[in-house]
ROMARTI-893651 format. One record per residue: residue number from 1; x negated, y, z negated of N, C-alpha, C, O in turn. Coordinates in steps of 0.001 Angstrom, whole numbers, always signed. Each point is the difference from the previous one (the first is absolute). Layout:
<nodes>
+-----+---------+---------+---------+---------+---------+---------+---------+---------+---------+---------+---------+---------+
|   n |    n.px |    n.py |    n.pz |   ca.px |   ca.py |   ca.pz |    c.px |    c.py |    c.pz |    o.px |    o.py |    o.pz |
+-----+---------+---------+---------+---------+---------+---------+---------+---------+---------+---------+---------+---------+
| NUM |       X |       Y |       Z |       X |       Y |       Z |       X |       Y |       Z |       X |       Y |       Z |
...
+-----+---------+---------+---------+---------+---------+---------+---------+---------+---------+---------+---------+---------+
</nodes>
This chain:
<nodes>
+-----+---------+---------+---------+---------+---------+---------+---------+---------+---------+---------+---------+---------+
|   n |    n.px |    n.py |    n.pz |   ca.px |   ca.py |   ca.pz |    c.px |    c.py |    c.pz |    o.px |    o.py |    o.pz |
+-----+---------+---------+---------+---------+---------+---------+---------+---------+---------+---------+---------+---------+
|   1 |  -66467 | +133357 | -156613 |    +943 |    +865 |    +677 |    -642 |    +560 |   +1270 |   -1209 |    +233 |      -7 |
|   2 |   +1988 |      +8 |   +1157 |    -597 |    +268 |   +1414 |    +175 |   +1766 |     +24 |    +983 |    +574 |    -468 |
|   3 |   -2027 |     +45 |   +1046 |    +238 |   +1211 |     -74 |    +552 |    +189 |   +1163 |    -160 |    -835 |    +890 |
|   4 |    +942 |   +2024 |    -687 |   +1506 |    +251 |   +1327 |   -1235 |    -328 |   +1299 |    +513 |    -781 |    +800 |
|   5 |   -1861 |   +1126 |    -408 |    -176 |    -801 |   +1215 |    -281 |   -1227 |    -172 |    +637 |    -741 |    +748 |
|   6 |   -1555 |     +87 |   -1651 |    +278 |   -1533 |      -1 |   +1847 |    -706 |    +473 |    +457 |    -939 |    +652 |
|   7 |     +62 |   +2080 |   -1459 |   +1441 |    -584 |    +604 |    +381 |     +40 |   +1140 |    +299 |   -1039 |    +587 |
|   8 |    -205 |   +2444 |     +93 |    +123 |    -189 |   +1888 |    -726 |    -864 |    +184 |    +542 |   -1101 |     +99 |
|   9 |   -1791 |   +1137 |     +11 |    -727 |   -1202 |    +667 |    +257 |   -1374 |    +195 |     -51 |    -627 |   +1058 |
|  10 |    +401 |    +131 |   -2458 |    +794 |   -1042 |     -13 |   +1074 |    -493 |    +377 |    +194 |   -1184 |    +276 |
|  11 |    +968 |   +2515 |    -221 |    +953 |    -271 |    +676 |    -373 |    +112 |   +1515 |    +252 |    -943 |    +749 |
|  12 |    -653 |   +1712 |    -438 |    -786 |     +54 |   +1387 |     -17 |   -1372 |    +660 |    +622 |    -473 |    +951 |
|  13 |   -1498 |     +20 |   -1737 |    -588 |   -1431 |    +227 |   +1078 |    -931 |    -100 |      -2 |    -835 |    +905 |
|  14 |   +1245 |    +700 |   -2035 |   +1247 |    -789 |    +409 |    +412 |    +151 |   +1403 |    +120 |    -870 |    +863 |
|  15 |     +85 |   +2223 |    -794 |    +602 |     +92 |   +1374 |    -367 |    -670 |   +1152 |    +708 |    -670 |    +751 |
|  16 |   -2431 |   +1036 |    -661 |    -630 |    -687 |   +1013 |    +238 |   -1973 |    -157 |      +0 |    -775 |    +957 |
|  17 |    +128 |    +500 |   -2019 |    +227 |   -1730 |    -146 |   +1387 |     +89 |    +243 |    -144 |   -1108 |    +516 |
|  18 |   +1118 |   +1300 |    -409 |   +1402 |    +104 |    -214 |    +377 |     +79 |   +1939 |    +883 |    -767 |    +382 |
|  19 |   -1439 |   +1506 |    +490 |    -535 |    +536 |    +828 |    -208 |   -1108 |   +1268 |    +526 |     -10 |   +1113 |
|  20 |   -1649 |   -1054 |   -1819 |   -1164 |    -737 |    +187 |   +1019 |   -1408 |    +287 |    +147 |    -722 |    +987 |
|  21 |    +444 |    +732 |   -2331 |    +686 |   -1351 |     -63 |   +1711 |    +190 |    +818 |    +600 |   -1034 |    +294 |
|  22 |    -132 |   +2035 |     -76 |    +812 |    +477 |   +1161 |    -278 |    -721 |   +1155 |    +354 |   -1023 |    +588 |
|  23 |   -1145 |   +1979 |    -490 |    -864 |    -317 |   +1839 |    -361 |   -1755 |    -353 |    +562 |    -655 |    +878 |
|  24 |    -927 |    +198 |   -1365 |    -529 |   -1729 |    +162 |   +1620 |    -639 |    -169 |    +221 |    -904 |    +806 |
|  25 |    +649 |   +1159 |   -1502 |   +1567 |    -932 |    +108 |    +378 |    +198 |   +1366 |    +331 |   -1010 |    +622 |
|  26 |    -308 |   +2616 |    +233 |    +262 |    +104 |   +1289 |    -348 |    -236 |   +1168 |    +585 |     +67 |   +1081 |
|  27 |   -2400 |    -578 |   -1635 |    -869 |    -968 |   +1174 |    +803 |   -1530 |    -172 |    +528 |    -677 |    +882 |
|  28 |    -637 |    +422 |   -2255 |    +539 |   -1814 |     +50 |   +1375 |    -142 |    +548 |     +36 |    -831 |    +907 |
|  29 |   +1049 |   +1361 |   -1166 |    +797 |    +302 |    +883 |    +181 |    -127 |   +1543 |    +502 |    -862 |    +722 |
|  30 |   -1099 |   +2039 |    -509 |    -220 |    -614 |   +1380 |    -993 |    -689 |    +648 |      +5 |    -114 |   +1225 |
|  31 |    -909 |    -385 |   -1970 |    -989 |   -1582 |    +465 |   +1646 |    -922 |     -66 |    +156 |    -767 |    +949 |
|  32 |    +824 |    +812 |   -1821 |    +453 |   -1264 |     -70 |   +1080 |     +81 |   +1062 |     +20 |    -898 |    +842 |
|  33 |   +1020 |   +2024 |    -773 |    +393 |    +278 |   +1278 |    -481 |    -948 |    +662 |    +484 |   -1114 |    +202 |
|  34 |   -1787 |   +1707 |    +265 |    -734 |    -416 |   +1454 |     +54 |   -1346 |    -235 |    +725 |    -795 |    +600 |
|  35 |   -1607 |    +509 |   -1601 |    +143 |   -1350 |    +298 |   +1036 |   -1387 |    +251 |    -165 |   -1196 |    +238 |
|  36 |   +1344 |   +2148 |    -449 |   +1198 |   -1131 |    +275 |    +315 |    +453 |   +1102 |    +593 |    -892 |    +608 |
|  37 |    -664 |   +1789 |     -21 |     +70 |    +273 |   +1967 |   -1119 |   -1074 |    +254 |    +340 |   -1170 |    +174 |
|  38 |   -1247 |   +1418 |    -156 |   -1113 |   -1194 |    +856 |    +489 |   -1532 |    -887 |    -437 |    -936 |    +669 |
|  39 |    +979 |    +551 |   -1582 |    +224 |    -935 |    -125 |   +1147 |    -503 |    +393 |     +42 |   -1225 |    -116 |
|  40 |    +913 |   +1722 |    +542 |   +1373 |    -221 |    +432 |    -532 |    +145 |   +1564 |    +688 |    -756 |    +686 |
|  41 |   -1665 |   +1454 |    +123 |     +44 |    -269 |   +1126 |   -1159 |   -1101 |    +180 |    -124 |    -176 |   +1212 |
|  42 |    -796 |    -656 |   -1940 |    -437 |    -703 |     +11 |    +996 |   -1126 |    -134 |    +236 |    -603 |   +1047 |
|  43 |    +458 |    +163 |   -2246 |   +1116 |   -1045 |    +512 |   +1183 |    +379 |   +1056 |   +1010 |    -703 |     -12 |
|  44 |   -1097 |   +1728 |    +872 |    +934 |    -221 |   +1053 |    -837 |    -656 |   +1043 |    +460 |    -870 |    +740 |
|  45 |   -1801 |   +1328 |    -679 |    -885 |    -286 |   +1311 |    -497 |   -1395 |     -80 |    -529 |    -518 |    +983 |
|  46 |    +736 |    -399 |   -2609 |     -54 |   -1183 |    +335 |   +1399 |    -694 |    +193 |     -98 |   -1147 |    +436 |
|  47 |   +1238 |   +1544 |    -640 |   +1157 |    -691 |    +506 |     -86 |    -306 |    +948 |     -21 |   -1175 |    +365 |
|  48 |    -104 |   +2761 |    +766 |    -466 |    +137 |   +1121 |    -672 |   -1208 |    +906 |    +465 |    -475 |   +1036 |
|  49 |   -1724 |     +99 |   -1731 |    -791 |   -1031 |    +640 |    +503 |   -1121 |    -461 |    -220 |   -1115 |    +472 |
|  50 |    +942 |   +1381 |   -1450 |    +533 |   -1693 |    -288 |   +1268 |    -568 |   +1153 |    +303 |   -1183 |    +152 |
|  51 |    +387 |   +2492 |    +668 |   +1293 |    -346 |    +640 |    -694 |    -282 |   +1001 |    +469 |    -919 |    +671 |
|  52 |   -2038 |   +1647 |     -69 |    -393 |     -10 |   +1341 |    -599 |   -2092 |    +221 |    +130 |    -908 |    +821 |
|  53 |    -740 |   +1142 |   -2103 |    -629 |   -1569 |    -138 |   +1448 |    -966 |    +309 |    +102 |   -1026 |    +672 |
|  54 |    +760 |   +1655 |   -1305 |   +1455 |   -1213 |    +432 |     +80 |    -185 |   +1214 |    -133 |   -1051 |    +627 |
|  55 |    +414 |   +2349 |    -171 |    +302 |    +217 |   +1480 |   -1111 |   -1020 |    +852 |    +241 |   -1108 |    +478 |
|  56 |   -1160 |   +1649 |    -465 |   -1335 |    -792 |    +547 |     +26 |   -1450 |     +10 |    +174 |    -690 |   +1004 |
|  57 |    -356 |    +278 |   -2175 |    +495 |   -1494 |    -454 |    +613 |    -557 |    +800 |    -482 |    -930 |    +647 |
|  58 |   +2257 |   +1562 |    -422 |   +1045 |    -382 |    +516 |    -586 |    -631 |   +1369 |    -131 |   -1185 |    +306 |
|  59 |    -269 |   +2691 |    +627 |    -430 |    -165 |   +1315 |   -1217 |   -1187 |    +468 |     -90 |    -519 |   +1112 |
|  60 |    -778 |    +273 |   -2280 |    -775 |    -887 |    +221 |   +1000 |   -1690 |     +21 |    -382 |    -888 |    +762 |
|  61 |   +1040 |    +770 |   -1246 |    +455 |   -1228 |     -19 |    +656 |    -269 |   +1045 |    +178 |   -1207 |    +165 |
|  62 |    +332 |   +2007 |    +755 |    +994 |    +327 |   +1012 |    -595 |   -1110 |   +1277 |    +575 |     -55 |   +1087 |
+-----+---------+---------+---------+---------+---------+---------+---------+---------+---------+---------+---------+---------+
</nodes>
């Protein structure tokens, strides 16, 4: 049996893990956010070079 401060403490200590694992779902979150902005503007910026390479192409054959 826990005596009443072993018990705050412990709950204490939930809190702080409870707390802990909060804050880390709201970092991964927004790592993943982010990471579909830079990945969605990474496949625009190769479309990008893929229309310029057409273009280019085109003019070379000309």
């Amino acid at each position: 049996m826990m005596t009443p401060d072993e018990r705050d403490r412990a709950q204490l200590k939930r809190m702080e893990f409870f707390e802990q694992s909060e804050n880390d779902r709201l970092m991964i979150q927004r790592y993943r956010e982010n990471e579909w902005f830079y990945i969605d503007r990474l496949v625009d910026v190769a479309r990008n070079i893929g229309r310029l390479d057409e273009r280019l192409g085109d003019s070379d054959e000309s």
